[in-house]
C-alpha positions in Angstrom: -236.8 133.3 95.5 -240.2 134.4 95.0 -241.4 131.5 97.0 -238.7 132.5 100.1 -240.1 136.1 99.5 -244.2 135.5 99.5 -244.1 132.7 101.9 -243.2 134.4 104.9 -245.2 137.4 103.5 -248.5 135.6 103.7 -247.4 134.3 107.1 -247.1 137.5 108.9 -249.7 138.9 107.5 -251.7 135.8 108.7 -250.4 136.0 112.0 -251.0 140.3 112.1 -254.5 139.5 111.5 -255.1 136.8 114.2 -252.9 139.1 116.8 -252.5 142.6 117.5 -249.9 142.0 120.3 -246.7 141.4 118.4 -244.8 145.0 117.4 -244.1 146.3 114.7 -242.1 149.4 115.1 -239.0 147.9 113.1 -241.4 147.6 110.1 -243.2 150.8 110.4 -239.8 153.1 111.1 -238.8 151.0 107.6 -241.6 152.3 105.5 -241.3 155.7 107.0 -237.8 156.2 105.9 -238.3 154.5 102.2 -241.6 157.2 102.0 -244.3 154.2 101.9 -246.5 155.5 104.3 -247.9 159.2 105.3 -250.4 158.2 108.1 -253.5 157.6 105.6 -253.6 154.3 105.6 -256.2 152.2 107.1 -255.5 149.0 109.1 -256.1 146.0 106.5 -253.4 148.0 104.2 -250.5 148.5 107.3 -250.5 144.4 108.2 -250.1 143.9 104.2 -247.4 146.6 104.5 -246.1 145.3 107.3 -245.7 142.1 106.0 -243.5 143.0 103.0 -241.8 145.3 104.7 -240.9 142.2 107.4 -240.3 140.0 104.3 -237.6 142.4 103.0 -235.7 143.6 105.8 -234.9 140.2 107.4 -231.9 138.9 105.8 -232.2 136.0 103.3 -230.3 133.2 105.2 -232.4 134.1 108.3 -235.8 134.4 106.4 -236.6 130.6 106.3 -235.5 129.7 109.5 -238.2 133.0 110.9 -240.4 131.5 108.2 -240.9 128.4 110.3 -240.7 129.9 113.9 -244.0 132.2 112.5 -246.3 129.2 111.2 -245.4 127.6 114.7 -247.3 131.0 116.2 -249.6 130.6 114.0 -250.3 127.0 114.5 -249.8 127.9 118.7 -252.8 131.1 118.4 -255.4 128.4 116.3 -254.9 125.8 119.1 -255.5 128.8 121.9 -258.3 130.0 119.2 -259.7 126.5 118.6 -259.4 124.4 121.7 -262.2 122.2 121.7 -260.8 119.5 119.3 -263.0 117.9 117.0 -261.7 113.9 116.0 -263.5 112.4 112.6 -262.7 109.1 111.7 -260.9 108.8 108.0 -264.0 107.0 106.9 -266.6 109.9 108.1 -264.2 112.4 106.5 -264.3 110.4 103.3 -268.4 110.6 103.5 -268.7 114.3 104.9 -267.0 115.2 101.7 -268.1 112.4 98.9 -271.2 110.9 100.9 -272.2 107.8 100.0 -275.7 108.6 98.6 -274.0 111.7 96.0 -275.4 110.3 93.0 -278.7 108.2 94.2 -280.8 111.4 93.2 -279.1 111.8 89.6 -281.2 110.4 87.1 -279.3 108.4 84.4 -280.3 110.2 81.6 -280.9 113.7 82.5 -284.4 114.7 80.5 -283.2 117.8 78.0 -286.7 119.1 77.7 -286.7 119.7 81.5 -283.6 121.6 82.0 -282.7 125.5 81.5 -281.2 125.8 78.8 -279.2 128.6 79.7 -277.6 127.4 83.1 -278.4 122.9 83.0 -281.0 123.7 86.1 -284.4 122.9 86.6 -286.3 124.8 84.0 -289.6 126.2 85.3 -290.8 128.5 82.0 -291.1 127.6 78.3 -288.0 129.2 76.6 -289.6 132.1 74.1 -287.7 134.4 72.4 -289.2 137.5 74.8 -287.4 135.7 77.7 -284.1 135.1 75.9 -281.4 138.0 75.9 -278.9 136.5 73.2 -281.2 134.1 71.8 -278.7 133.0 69.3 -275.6 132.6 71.8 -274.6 129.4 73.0 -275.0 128.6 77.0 -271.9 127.1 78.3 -273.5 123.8 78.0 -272.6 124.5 74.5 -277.1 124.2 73.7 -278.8 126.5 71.3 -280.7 129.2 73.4 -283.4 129.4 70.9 -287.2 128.7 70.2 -286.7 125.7 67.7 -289.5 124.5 67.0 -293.2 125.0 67.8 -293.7 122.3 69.2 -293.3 123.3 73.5 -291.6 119.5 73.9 -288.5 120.8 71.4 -288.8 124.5 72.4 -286.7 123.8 75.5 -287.4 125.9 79.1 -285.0 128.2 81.4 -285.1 129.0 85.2 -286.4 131.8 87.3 -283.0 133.0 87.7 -281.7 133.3 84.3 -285.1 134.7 83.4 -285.3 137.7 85.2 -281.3 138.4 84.3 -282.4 138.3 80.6 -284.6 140.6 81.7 -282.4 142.8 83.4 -280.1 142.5 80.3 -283.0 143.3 78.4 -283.9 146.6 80.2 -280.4 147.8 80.4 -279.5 147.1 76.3 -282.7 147.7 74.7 -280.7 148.1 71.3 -279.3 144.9 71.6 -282.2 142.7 71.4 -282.1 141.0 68.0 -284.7 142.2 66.3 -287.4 139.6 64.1 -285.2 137.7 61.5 -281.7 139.4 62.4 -278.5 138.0 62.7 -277.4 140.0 65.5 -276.5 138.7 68.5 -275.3 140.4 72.0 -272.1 139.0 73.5 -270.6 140.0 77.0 -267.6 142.1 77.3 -265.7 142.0 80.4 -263.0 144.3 81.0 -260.9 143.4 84.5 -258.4 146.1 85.9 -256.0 143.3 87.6 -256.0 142.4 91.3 -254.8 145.1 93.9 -253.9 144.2 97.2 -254.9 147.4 98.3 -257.7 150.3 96.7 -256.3 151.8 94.1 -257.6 155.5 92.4 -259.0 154.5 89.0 -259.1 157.7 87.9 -255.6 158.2 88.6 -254.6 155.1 87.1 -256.4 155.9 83.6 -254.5 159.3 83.8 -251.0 157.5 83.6 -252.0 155.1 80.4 -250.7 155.6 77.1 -253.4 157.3 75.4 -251.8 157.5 71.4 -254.3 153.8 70.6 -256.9 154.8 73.1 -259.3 158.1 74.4 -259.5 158.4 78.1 -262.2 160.2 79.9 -260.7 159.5 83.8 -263.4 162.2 85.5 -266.0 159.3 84.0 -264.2 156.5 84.1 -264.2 156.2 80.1 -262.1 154.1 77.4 -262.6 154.7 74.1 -261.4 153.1 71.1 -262.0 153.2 67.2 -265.9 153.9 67.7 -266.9 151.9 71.1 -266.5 153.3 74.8 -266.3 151.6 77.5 -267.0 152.1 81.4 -263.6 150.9 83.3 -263.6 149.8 87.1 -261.9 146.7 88.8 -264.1 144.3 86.5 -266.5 145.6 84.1 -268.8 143.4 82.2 -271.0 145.2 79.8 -272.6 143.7 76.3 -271.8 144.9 73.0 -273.3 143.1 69.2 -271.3 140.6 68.3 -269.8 141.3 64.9 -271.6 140.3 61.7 -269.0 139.6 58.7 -264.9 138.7 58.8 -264.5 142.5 58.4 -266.1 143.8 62.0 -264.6 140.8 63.4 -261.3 141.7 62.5 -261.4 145.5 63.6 -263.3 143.9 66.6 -260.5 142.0 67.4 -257.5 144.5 66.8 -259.6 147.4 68.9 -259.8 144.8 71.8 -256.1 144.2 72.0 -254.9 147.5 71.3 -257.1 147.9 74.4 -255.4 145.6 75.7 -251.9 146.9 75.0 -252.4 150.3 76.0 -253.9 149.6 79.7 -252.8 146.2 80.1 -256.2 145.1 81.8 -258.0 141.9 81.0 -260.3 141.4 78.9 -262.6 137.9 78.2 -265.6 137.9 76.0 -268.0 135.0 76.4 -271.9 134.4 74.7 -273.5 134.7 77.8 -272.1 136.4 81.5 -273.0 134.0 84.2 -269.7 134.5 86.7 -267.5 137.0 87.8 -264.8 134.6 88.3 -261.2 136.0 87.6 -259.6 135.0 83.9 -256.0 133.7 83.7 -255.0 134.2 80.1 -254.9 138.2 79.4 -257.8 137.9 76.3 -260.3 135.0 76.1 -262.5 135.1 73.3 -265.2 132.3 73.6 -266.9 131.0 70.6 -264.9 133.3 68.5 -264.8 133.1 65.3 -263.2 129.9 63.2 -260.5 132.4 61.8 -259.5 133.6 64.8 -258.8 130.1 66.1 -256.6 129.0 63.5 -254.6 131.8 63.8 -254.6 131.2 67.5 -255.3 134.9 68.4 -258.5 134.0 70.5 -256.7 133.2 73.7 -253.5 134.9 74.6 -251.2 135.4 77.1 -250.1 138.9 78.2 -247.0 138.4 76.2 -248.9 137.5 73.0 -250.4 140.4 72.4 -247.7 142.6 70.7 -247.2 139.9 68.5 -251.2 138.9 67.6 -251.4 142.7 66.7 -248.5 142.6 64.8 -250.1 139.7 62.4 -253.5 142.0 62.4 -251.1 144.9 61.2 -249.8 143.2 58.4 -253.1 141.5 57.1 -254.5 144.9 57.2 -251.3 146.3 55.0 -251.8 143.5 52.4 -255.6 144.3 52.0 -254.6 148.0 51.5 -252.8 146.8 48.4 -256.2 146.3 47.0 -259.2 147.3 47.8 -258.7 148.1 51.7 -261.1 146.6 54.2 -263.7 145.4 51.4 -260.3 142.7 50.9 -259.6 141.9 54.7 -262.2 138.8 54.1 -260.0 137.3 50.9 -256.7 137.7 52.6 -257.7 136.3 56.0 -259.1 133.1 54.1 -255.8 133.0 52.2 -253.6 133.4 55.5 -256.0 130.7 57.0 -255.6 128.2 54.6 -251.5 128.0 54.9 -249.7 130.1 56.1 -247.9 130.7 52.9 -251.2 131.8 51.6 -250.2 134.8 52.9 -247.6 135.4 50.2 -250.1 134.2 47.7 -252.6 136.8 48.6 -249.8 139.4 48.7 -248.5 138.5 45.4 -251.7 138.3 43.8 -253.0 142.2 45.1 -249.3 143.5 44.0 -249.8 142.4 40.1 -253.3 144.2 40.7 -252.2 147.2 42.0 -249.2 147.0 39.1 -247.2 148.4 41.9 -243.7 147.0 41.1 -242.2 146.8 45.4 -243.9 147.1 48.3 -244.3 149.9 51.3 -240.9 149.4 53.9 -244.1 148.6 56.3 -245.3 145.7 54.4 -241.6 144.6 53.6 -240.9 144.7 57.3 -244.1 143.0 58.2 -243.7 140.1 56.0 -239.7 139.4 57.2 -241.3 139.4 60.6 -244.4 137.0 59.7 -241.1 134.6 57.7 -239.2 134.6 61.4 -242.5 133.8 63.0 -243.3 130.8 60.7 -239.5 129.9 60.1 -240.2 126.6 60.5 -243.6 126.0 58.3 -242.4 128.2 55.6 -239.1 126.8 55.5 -237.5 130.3 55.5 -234.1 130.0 56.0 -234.0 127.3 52.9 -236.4 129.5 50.7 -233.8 132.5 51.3 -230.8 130.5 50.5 -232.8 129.6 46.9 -233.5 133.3 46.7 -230.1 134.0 46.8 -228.8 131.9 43.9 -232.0 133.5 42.0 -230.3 137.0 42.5 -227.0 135.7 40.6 -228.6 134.2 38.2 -230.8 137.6 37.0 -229.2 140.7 38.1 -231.8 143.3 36.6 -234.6 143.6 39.1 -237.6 141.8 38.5 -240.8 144.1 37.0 -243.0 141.4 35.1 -244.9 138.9 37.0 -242.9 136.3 34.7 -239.5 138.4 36.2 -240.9 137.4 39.3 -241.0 133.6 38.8 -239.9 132.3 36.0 -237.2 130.4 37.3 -239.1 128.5 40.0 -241.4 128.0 37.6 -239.3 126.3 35.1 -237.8 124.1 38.0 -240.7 122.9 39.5 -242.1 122.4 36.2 -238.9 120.2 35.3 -238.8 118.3 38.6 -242.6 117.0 38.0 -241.8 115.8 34.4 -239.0 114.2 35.7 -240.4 112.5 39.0 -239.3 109.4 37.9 -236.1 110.1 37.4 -233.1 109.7 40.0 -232.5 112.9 42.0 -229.2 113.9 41.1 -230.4 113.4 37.3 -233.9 116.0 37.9 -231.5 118.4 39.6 -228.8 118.6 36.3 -232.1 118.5 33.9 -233.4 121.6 36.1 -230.4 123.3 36.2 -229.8 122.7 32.1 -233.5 124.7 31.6 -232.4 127.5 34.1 -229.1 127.7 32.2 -230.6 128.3 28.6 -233.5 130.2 29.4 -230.7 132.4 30.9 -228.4 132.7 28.1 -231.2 133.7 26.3 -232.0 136.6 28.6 -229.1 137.9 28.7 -225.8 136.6 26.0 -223.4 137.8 28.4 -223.7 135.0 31.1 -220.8 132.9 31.8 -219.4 130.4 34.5 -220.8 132.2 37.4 -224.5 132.1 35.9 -224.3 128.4 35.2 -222.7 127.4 38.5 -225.9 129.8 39.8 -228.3 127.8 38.0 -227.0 124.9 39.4 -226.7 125.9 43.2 -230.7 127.2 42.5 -231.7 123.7 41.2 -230.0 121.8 44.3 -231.2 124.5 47.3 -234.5 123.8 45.4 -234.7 120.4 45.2 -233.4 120.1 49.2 -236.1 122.4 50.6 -238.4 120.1 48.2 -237.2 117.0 49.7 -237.6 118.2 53.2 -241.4 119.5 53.0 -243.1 117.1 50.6 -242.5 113.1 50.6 -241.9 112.5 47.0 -240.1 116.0 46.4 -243.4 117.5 44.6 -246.1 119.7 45.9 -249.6 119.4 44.9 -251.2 122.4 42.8 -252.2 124.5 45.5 -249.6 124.3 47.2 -247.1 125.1 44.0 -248.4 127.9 43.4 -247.7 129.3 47.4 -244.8 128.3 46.6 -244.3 130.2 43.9 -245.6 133.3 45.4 -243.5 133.2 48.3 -240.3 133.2 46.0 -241.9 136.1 44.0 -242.0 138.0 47.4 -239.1 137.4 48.7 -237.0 137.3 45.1 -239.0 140.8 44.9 -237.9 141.9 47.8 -234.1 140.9 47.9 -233.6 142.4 43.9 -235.3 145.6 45.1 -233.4 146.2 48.3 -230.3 146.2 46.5 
């Protein structure tokens, strides 16, 4: 339907611009009466008005069959337009477009020492630092803008052009250039409003944002967030230090798409601005960091967002169970590695902290991190062994050992039994979860046993399903282990 609707939209407004005979009072006494236009408008934005209002007006069944009759009057006003008649031969088509002699200029091994470094053209200047802005970003042919070495043959040269826009970037950010022996390195920031089919008031638009994540200056044309500003127009690219350490990457990252979220502009930051070509994706974040990748938070769609910030929200809420931000680098490493590592980071901060639960945020965050991995972390198999864990104890758990004893004990059986048939680990399992049990408590009966066994079996399956021989390696027992503590602690304390 979209197609039926912007089809004929792009036609008229075609044929509007090529003739000014046709009229087009049906259309304008349309957008009087819906309020769409007062008389301000200039003449580009009435033939796009026109042509939607024409588009919406004419009646579905009758819109294709006026969608053909218009490219016919547009194909009719380019012949009148365009009589003289020009015939080229398929063959000279073929060479006006690939000619024959493309490549007889190439050389077959391009000579690297020759090239700018920054942009793959002819270099005409040695590459120094003085002539670099960003001499530690990488150029989009993925080279080291650098000085190397001292010898001029390895130092590599750049063009005029990228030259004197280093320079520019140099005048503009003199606080960016790295100083002698830093690590800091400038990376471009663009911020892209969206595309308008007619002018729109930015000032007006910044006034209807939701400003609770963000501060707005619309007189200026000003966006702040956490401790950064930035200047907003249709596209904006600006340059900002990269950050140095896990920790400013991460607040980096989580200020960007709040940003994001609260304007719903575009934003892509890349080592080096060389185009003002319009992004797809909403964020692109080019040589981001390695963490960022693997959680797949450094390109997202629009509809990603809500859900990338939602992962940043939680890994921040975990850290706080510690020692705040000066933790953010341990639990992103641990969420990076697997993603159960998450409830091993968790588990580990809690029995710090000796905090017995968890905040309802954190509790909420981590049931929605289970849905989101469902599948890797086997959730809906883990909860099912969680649940015969709950009959099987019924005081809520306190100790670390509360916590995990009885996956302990199983997976502990299961390994000195991997020889041993299935059916004949699961009853030994069981048997160890059934005494250690009875000694906890003198008063379990039936319903405890049966327990022990339903835990050994929902074990074992979920076992089966993730590892070939039924038995996880170290690390990964002991993620296991933590993500039972979390959600056995959760489940016992909820009740």
């Amino acid at each position: 339907s979209l197609a039926l609707i912007f089809g004929p939209v792009c036609a008229r407004r075609i044929f509007l611009q090529l003739t000014e005979k046709y009229d087009y009072s049906h259309e304008d006494e349309w957008l009087k009466n819906k309020g769409l236009i007062d008389g301000s408008e200039n003449s580009q934005q009435m033939k796009t008005l026109r042509s939607f209002a024409y588009a919406i007006i004419t009646p579905e069944d009758e819109l294709e069959n006026k969608y053909q009759i218009m490219l016919d009057k547009i194909a009719n006003i380019l012949e009148d337009e365009y009589c003289e008649k020009i015939t080229v031969e398929p063959e000279e088509l073929i060479d006006m477009v690939m000619p024959s002699n493309l490549f007889s200029d190439i050389q077959a091994v391009p000579d690297k020492t020759a090239v700018c470094l920054q942009c793959g053209k002819k270099g005409e200047y040695p590459l120094e630092d003085v002539r670099c802005f960003g001499v530690r970003a990488t150029s989009g042919t993925g080279k080291k803008i650098t000085s190397l070495k001292e010898n001029q043959k390895f130092k590599g040269r750049i063009c005029k052009l990228c030259l004197i826009e280093n320079q520019i970037r140099r005048d503009t950010f003199p606080d960016l250039i790295p100083k002698p022996m830093s690590k800091a390195e400038p990376i471009c920031f663009q911020i892209h409003m969206g595309d308008y089919i007619v002018p729109v008031n930015i000032s007006s638009v910044l006034n209807s944002l939701d400003k609770s994540d963000i501060t707005i200056n619309a007189e200026k044309k000003i966006i702040g967030i956490g401790r950064s500003e930035y200047q907003i127009d249709y596209h904006t690219p600006t340059f900002v230090n990269r950050p140095k350490n896990k920790t400013d990457e991460f607040y980096f990252i989580k200020n960007t798409l709040k940003l994001i979220s609260s304007t719903g502009f575009k934003v892509r930051i890349t080592p080096l601005f060389s185009s003002d070509e319009i992004f797809k994706p909403t964020f692109v974040w080019e040589s981001a960091p390695i963490w960022t990748k693997t959680l797949g938070i450094d390109v997202l769609r629009i509809d990603q967002i809500e859900g990338a910030l939602k992962e940043l929200d939680l890994i921040e809420m975990v850290a706080s169970l510690g020692r705040g931000p000066k933790d953010l680098p341990v639990v992103i490493a641990s969420i990076t590695r697997h993603p159960r590592g998450l409830f091993y980071i968790t588990n580990r901060l809690r029995i710090s902290s000796g905090k017995k639960t968890m905040s309802s945020d954190i509790i909420r965050g981590i049931k929605w991190y289970m849905e989101k991995n469902r599948g890797v972390l086997k959730t809906m198999e883990m909860r099912e062994v969680v649940e015969a864990a709950c009959d099987i104890v019924y005081d809520r758990p306190e100790s670390n050992n509360d916590h995990t004893w009885m996956i302990s004990t199983a997976l502990e059986t299961f390994e000195r039994n991997a020889k041993a048939s299935v059916d004949d680990r699961i009853q030994r399992a069981a048997g160890r979860l059934w005494d250690y049990a009875k000694r906890q408590n003198r008063n379990s009966g039936e319903k405890v046993q049966s327990s022990c066994m339903d835990f050994a079996v929902k074990l074992n399956a979920l076992l089966q399903k993730e590892y070939p021989n039924g038995i996880p390696s170290s690390d990964a027992r002991k993620d296991l282990i933590a993500q039972f503590a979390i959600m056995y602690n959760i489940a016992k304390w909820k009740k």
